[in-house]
C-alpha positions as a printed Julia matrix, in Angstrom:
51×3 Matrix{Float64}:
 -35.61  -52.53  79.65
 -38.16  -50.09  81.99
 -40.63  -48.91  79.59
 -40.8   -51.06  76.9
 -43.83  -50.4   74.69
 -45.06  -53.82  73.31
 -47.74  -53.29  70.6
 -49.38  -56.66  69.35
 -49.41  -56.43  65.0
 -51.19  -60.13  65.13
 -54.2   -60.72  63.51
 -57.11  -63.39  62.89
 -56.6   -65.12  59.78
 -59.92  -66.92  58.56
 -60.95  -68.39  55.48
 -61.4   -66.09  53.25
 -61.03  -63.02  54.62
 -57.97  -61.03  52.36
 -55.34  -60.5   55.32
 -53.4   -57.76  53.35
 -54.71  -56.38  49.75
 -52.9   -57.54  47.35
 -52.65  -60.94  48.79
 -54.71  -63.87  48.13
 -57.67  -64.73  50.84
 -56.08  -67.63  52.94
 -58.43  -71.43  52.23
 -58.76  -73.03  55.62
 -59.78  -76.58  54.88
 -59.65  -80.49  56.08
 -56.46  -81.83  54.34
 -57.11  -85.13  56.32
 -60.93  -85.76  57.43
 -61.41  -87.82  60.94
 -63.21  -90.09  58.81
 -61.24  -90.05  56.04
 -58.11  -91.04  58.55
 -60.25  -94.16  60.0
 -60.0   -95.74  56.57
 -56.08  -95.47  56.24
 -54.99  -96.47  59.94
 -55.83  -98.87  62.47
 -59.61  -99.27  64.25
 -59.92  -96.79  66.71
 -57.14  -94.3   65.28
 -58.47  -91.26  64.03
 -57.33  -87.56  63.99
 -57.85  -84.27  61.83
 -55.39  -82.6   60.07
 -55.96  -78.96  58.56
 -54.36  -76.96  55.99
């Protein structure tokens, strides 16, 4: 295991930047709003939830 090479193929993903041509652009959006989630759960419960 001496010498291993490790070489880091990650990249940023944002909205609507095309990670790979031919590939749709990624939408990064609120699927869940904090304030939206306030009006579904109990006072004082709130969170965010992405997609």
């Amino acid at each position: 295991m001496k010498n291993q090479k490790y070489i880091d193929l990650s990249h940023t993903i944002q909205d609507g930047i095309i990670p790979y041509k031919g590939l749709p652009a990624p939408i990064i959006c609120d699927y869940l709003s904090r304030e939206e989630s306030r009006k579904h759960y109990e006072e004082g419960t709130e969170f965010q939830i992405e997609k």
